[in-house]
N, C-alpha and C positions, 0 to 999 in steps of 0.2 A: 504494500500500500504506500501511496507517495503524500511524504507531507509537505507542507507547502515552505515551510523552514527548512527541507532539505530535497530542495526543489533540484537545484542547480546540483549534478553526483560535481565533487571535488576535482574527480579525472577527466572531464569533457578539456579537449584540447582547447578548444577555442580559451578557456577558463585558465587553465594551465600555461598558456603562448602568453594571454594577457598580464597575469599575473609575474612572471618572468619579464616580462617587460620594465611594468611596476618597478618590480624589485631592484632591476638595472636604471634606475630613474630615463628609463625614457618615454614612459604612460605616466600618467596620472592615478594615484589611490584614488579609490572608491572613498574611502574613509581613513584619515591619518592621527591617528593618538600620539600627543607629541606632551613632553614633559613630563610623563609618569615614569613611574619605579615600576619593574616587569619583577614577577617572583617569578624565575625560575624554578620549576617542578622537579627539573633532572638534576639538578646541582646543589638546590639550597640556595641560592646567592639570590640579590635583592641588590638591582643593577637598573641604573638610568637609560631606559631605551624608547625612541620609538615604535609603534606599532604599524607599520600600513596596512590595509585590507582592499583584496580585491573582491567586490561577490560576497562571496560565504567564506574564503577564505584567506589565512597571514601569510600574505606575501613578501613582507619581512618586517623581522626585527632588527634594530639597527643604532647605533649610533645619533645620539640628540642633537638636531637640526643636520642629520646628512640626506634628508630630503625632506622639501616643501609643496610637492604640484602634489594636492588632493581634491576632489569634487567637495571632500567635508573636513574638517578639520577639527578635530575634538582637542580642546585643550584638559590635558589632564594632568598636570599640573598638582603635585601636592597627593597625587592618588595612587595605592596601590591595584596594579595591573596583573590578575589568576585568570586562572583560566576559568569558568562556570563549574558550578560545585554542581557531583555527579551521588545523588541515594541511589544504594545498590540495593536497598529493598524496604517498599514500602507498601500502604495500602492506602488510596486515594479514600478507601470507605468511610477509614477509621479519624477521621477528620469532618466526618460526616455532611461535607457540602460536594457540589457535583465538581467533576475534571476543570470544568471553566474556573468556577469561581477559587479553587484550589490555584491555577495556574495562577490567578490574578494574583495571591496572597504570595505565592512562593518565589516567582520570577524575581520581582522588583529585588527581593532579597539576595540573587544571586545563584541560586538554583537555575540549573538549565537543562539538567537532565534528569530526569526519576524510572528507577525498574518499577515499573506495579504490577503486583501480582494482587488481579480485581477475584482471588477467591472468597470475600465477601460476597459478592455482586453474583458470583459461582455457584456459591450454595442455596443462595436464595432465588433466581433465577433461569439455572441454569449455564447451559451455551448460549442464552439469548444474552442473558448479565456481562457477562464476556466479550459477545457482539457488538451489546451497545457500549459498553466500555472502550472498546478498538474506537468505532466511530466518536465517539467523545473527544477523541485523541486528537483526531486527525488537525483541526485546525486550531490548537493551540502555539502560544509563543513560547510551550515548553516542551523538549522531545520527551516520548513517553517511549518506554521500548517495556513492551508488554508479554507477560509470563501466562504460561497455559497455565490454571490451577490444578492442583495435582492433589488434592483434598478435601475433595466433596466427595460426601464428608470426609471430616480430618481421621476418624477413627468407624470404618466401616462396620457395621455389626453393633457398634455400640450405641448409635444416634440415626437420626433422622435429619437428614438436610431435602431444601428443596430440590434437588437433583441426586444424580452419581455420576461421577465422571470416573469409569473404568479408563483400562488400557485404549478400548478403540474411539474414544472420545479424544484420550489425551494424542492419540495416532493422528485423529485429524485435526485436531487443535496445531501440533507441532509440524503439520506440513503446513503450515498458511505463512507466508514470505513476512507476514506482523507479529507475528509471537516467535519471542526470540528465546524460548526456552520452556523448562519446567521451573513451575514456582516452586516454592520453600516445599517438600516432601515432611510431613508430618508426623506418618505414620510409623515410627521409626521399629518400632517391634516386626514391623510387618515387612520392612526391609531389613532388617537385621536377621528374621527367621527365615526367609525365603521364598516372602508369599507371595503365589501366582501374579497377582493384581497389580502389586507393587513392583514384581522385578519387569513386568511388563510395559508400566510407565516408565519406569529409568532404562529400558529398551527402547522404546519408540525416542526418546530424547539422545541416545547417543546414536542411533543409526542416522538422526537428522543431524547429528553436532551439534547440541544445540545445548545450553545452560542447564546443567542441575542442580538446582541450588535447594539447600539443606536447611533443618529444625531438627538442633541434636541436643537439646536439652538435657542436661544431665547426664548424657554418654560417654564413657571412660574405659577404659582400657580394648580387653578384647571386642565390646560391642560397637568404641568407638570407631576401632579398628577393620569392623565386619560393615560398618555403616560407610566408611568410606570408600572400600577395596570393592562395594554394590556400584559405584560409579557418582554419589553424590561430592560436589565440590565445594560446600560451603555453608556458613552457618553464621546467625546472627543471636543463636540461643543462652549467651555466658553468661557463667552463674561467679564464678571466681577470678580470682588471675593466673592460679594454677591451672583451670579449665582453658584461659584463655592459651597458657603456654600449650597446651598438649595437643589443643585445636590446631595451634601454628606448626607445631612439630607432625602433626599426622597429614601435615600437606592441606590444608581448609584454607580457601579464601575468607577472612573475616571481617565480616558486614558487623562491625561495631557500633551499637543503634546507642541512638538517645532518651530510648523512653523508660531507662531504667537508670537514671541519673545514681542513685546509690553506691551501682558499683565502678559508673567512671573514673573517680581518683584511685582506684584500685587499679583499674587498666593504665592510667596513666605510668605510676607506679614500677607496673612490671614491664612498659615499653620502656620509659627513662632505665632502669636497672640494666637492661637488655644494651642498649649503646646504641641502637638504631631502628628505625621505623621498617619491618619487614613488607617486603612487595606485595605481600599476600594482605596486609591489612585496610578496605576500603573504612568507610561511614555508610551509615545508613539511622532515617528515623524510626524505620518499622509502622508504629502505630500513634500518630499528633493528634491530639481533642481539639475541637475547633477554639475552646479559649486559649490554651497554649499557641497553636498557631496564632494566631490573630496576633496574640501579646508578645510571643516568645519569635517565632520563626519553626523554622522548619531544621535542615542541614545546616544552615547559618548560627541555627541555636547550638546546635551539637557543636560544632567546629572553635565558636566560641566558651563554650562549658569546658572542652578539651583544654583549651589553652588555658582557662581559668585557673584549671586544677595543675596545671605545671607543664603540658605539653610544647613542644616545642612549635609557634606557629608555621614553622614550614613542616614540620612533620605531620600536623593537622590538615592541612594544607594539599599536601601529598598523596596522602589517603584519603580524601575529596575528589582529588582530581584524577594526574597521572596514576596511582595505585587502582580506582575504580574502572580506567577505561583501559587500561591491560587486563582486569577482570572481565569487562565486555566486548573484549575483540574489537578493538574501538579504537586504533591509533592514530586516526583523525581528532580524536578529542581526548582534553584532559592536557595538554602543555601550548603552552606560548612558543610557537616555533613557526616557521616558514612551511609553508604546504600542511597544514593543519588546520580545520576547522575554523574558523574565527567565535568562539562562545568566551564571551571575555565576560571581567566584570572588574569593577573601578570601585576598592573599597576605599574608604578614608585611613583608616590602619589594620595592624597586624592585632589588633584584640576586642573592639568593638563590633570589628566586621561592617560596619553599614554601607550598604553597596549605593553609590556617588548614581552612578548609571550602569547597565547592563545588554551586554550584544549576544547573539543568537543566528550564528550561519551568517553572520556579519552586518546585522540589520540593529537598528540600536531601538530592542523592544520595549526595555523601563528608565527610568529617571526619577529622580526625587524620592522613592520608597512608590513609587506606581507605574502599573502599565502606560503605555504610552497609547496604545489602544487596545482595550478591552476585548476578550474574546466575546461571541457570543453563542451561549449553548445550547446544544443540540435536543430537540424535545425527547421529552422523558416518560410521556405517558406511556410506553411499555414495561416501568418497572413501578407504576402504581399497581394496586389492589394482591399485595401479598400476606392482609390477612386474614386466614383465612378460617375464623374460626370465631364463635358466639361468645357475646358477653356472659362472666362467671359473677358467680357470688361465691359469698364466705366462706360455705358448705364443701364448694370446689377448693378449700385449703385449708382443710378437715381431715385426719386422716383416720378413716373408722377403723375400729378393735374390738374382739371378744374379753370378754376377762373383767378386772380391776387393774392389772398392770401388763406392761409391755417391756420386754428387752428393744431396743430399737440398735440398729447399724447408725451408725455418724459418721460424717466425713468431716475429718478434724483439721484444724489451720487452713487460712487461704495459702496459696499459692504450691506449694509443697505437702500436699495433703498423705490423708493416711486415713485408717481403718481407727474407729471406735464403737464404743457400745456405751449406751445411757439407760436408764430404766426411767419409766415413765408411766403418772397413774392415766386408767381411764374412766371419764367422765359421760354419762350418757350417748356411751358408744363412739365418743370419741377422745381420741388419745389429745394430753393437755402436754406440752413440749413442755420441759425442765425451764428455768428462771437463766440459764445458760447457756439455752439453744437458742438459733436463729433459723426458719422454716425456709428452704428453699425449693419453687414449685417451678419445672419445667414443662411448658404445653406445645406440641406441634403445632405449628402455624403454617405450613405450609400445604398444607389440606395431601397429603400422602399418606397420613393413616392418621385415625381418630384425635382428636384435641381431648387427652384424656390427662387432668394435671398429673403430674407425676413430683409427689412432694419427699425431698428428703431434710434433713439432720443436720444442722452446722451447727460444729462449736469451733473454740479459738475466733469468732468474728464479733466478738464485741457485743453488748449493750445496743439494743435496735428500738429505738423509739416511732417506730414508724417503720413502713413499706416503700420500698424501691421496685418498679417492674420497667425492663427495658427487651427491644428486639435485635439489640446490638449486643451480640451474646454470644462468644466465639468458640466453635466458627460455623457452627447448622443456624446460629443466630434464631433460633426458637423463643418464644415468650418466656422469658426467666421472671419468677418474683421472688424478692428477698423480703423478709418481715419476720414479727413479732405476733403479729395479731392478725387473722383472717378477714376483717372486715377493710381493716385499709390496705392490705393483699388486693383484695377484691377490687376496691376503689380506682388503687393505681395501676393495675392490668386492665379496668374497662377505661381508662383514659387512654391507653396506648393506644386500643384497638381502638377506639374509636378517634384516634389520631391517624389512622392507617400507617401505624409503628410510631417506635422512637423512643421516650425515655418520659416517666412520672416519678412520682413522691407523694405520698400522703402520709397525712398521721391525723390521728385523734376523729378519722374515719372522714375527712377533706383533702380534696386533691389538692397539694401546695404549690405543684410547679411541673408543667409539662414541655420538653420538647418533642414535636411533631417532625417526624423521619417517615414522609410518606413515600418517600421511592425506594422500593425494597424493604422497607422498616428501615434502611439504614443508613440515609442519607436527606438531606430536605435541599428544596431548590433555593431558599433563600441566600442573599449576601452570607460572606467569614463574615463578617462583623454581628448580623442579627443573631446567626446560631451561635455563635460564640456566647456572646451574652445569655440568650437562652439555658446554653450548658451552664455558665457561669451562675447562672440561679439556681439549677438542677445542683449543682456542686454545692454554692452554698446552704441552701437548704438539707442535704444528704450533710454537712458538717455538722448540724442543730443538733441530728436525728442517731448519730453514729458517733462512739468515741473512736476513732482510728487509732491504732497504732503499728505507724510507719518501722520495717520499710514494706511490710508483706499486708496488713492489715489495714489497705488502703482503697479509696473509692476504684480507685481505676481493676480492684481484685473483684468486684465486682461482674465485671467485661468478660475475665477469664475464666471465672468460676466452672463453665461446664467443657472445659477444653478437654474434651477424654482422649482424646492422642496422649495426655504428660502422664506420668507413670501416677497412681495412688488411684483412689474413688472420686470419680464425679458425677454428680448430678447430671442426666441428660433426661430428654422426653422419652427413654425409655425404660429409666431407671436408674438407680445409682450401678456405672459402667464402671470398671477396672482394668484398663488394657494390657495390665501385666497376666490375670488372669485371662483373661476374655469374657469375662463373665458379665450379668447386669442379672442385680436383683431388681425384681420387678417391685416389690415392696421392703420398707426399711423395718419392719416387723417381725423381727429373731423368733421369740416366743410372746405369750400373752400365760398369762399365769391370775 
């Protein structure tokens, strides 16, 4: 598919004779940056040079004032001159506004490249989610090089997604000349044990040569060993900096995300200790909330939180840039050189980051912190009406019992869970959760097999004064409700649905604050700036309601709660799932006594 930012291929002769010319000063630049500081990506060095551009591409760099003939003349002056910062894996969803309004918020900032893997848009959609995600693409002022999902669902057997994308889906996802790989592989048991489905997807992606990019959460020695040697080449999943070394020694290219700010000064850490920034190491956001975006940035935020915490800014820098597009086969982009790409960007310095202005295939698309013209996006009404399932009451988060008392199963601590058991009296046939639990009820929303709640057991999550229900719930994204009491359960899931998805809050059995995610459940068409604020009241209302405590016991654990790909018990619409077992109890009710 041809985008309109990389219209012109770099090697058309015409493009090539002209730019040669350029460079010999006997044409005129296209465009001349003159008085900047160039950061060299290959060297480290931070050197006074012109820029000239012919088209889309640098025709040279050069020596200050050793040419003057350009059609434009950008004085940059006082700016530092990188190349366009590259995320090697993110998810346009999880920021919950559409590609346009995404590109508008992230450009200006110096992004110019993003991987997406749309298996949000995947699970709930299908191959249509997918479809329209490509075409979203198309006319943006940011390149989008787009991932087949390789995880719908992320954990087969254990959940219910809107779709399944077997081996022959990902077959013909991975011939289409626009998807330039497999996204993150999930299923990591099921590649590590040999399973049919799985070694079949990482088959169709190497017979095309195309990206395997990895979710190796916790994976260590022999497994991690059996997970790579399957053909997967990468991983964004660190939990340490001993995981990070081992990741780097087992050959992984590592997508070092931002959304896990705690253990950055850690990574920092063991790269400083280490003497030098390894080639394998890119950046990547993974997963931005739209007030973070808005407020924070995107890659610009990570890049700067790096440096913060003591990294060295060209090694931040490096792995942004030249490190990410020797990741994607990319040697058009990623350095300041002659016959390369022109995706420049003009910070003010080496630690605030603020991008002055910003080029794109040599066209200067933002200035001042904005586009310079606005994309406009693509209609969306093929990814309304995905909920698909009647409003509930109380009763529906109830969970009936024989007896006076119940042994019940719990799935204990966010993030890194585990097996427990609570006892529990019951009350007029139904079971009354401990002073210590918190109720978690998954329902299918995708009308594939019944909307039947499926409630389990938390403990470790704190003091819940109130109900949270959201359709952004990774990664089948099914109606999840968190709560204390079944009434404001009830309250805050019939706000969703009748949101057509997205994110509530109630307590004291009133809805407090709803964002409306009507495309997919998992994205709304409004401005970054409206949803943003929206989530930002979702957030601070969920602060009222919840004591947190950081770093695991936090809103955003929420999100992840039913991810049954990561090893321990989780909650899904078909039960508390276990992918180490493979099992899913249908109900969390041991015995009744």
């Amino acid at each position: 598919m041809t985008r309109p930012f990389e219209f012109l291929d770099l090697n058309l002769p015409e493009l090539r004779r002209r730019a040669v010319q350029a460079a010999r000063g006997e044409l005129p630049f296209d465009v001349l940056l003159k008085g900047g500081t160039v950061l060299d990506v290959v060297t480290g060095e931070l050197r006074l040079a012109d820029v000239g551009l012919v088209g889309p591409m640098i025709a040279s760099v050069h020596a200050p004032g050793m040419h003057d003939m350009a059609a434009t003349i950008v004085n940059a002056a006082g700016s530092i001159i990188c190349p366009g910062l590259i995320d090697t894996h993110m998810h346009v969803e999880s920021s919950m506004v559409t590609p346009a309004h995404y590109a508008q918020a992230v450009v200006p900032k110096g992004v110019t490249t993003v991987v997406w893997d749309p298996h949000e848009f995947g699970n709930v959609m299908g191959v249509e989610g997918v479809n329209w995600a490509a075409d979203a693409a198309i006319d943006l002022p940011l390149r989008v090089i787009l991932l087949a999902p390789s995880s719908v669902p992320s954990a087969p057997g254990l959940e219910m997604a809107g779709a399944d994308f077997d081996e022959t889906v990902l077959a013909s996802l991975l011939a289409r000349p626009d998807i330039a790989g497999v996204a993150e592989m999930m299923n990591m048991r099921g590649i590590i044990e040999g399973d049919g489905r799985m070694e079949g997807i990482i088959q169709a992606g190497l017979q095309e040569q195309k990206l395997i990019c990895g979710h190796a959460r916790g994976l260590t020695g022999q497994d991690l060993q059996a997970f790579v040697t399957a053909g997967v080449t990468s991983d964004h999943e660190l939990v340490s900096g001993d995981d990070l070394m081992e990741k780097l020694r087992a050959g992984l290219t590592i997508e070092l995300r931002g959304s896990h700010d705690h253990l950055l000064p850690e990574f920092v850490d063991v790269l400083n200790r280490l003497g030098h920034l390894p080639q394998t190491v890119t950046l990547c956001t993974d997963d931005v909330f739209p007030d973070d975006l808005h407020g924070a940035g995107a890659l610009d935020d990570v890049v700067r939180r790096l440096v913060r915490y003591g990294l060295k800014p060209e090694w931040a820098l490096q792995a942004a840039t030249i490190n990410a597009a020797r990741r994607l086969g990319r040697p058009d982009l990623g350095v300041i050189a002659p016959g390369r790409r022109a995706d420049l960007v003009l910070f003010e310095d080496l630690s605030a980051f603020e991008a002055r202005r910003v080029f794109v295939s040599g066209r200067e698309v933002a200035a001042g912190g904005a586009l310079l013209h606005p994309p406009i996006g693509i209609e969306a009404g093929a990814l309304e009406g995905s909920m698909k399932l009647a409003a509930l009451t109380a009763d529906d988060f109830c969970l009936r019992a024989e007896g006076e008392r119940v042994c019940l199963a719990t799935i204990d601590r966010p993030r890194f869970t585990q097996w427990g058991e609570v006892e529990a009296d019951v009350v007029n046939g139904a079971v009354v959760p401990p002073a210590d639990v918190v109720l978690i009820a998954v329902i299918h929303r995708h009308g594939r097999v019944p909307a039947v709640p499926r409630i389990g057991f938390l403990r470790g999550w704190g003091n819940w004064r109130g109900a949270f229900a959201t359709t952004v719930s990774h990664d089948s994204h099914n109606l999840t409700v968190f709560g204390s009491d079944p009434d404001d359960m009830a309250a805050a899931a019939n706000a969703v649905i009748a949101a057509g998805g997205g994110l509530a809050v109630a307590a004291d059995g009133e809805v407090k604050a709803v964002l409306p995610l009507p495309l997919a459940g998992l994205v709304s068409g409004r401005p970054v700036s409206e949803v943003a604020a929206q989530f930002a009241r979702i957030r601070q209302v969920m602060d009222e309601l919840v004591d947190w405590q950081p770093p695991y016991l936090v809103f955003k654990a929420c999100f992840g709660a039913t991810l049954a790909c990561n090893a321990g018990p989780h909650q899904t619409d078909l039960g508390i799932a276990d992918v180490l077992s493979g099992k899913v109890l249908e109900n969390p009710i041991i015995r009744s006594f």
